[in-house]
C-alpha positions in Angstrom: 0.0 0.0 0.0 1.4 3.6 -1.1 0.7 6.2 1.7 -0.5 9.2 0.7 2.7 11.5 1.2 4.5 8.7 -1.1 2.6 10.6 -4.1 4.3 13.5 -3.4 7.7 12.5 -3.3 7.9 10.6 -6.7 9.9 11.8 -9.2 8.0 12.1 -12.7 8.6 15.4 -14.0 10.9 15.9 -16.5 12.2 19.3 -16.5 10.1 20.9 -19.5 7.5 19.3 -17.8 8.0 20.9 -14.5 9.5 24.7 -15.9 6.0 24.5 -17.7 3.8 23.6 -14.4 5.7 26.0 -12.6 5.9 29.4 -15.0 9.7 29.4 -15.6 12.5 28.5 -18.0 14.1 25.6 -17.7 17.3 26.9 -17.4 16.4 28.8 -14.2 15.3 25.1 -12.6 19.2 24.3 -13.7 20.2 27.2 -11.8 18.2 26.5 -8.9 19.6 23.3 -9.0 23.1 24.7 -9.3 22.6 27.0 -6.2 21.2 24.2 -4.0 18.0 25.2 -3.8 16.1 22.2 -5.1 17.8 18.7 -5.8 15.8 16.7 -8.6 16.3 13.0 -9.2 17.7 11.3 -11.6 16.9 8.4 -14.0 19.4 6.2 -15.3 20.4 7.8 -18.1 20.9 11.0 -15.3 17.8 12.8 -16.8 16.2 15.5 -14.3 13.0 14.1 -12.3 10.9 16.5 -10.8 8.2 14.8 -7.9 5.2 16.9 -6.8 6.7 18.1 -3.1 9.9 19.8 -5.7 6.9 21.3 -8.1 5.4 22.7 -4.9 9.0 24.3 -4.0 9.3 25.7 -7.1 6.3 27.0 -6.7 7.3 28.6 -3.1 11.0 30.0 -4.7 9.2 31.6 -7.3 6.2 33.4 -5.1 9.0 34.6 -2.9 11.0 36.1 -5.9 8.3 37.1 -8.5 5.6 38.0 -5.9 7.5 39.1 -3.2 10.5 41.0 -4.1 13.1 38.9 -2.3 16.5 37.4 -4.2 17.6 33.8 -4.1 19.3 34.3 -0.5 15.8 35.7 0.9 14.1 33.1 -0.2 15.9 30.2 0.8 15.9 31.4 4.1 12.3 31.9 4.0 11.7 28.2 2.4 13.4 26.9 5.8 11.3 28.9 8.3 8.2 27.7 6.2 9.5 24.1 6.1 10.2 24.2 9.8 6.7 26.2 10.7 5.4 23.2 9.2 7.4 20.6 11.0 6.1 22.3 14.6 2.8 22.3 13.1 2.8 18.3 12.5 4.1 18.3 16.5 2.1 20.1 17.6 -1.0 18.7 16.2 0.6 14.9 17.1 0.5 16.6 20.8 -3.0 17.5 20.8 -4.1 14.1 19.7 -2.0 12.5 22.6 -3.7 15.1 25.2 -7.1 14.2 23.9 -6.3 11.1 24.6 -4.9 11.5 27.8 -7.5 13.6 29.3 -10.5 11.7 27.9 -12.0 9.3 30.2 -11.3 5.6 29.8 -14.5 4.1 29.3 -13.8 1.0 28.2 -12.4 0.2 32.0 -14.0 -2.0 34.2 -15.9 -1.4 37.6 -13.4 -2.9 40.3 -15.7 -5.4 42.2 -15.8 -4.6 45.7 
């Protein structure tokens, strides 16, 4: 069974593919790539493979540069305070569920007989 964040992690992009989705040249995914600000797979024959989760990034570089005025610096910074607002996020919601459960009542205990 695939889980569902498996989708988004496969590479099946190649990069005209992906420059197209994303509203960009190709040779400014090259660039990115070149900077260290995404890292595409490869296939055997060492062609670029772009999943959904690096289309998404793309999509994130560009908003930040296009949309909101900052250069490649700027926005690789900005790409790792989202990334890590969204790691917190996942905790914190993972410690709500666990106080839920906590707090809740057991009610499938049983009556001690006296």
């Amino acid at each position: 069974m695939v889980s569902p964040g498996q989708f988004q992690q496969d590479p099946c992009f190649v990069i005209s593919i992906a420059a197209r989705m994303v509203g960009v040249h190709a040779q400014t995914l090259r660039y990115y790539e070149r900077v260290g600000l995404i890292w595409p797979s490869r296939s055997v024959g060492r062609q670029r493979l772009y999943s959904q989760a690096d289309i998404e990034r793309l999509r994130r570089i560009k908003t930040f540069t296009e949309d909101m005025g900052m250069n490649l610096a700027g926005a690789e910074v900005a790409l790792k305070l989202v990334e890590r607002i969204e790691e917190l996020e996942l905790q914190v919601q993972a410690l709500e569920t666990k106080l839920l459960r906590v707090s809740q009542p057991n009610t499938t205990r049983r009556r001690r007989r006296i």
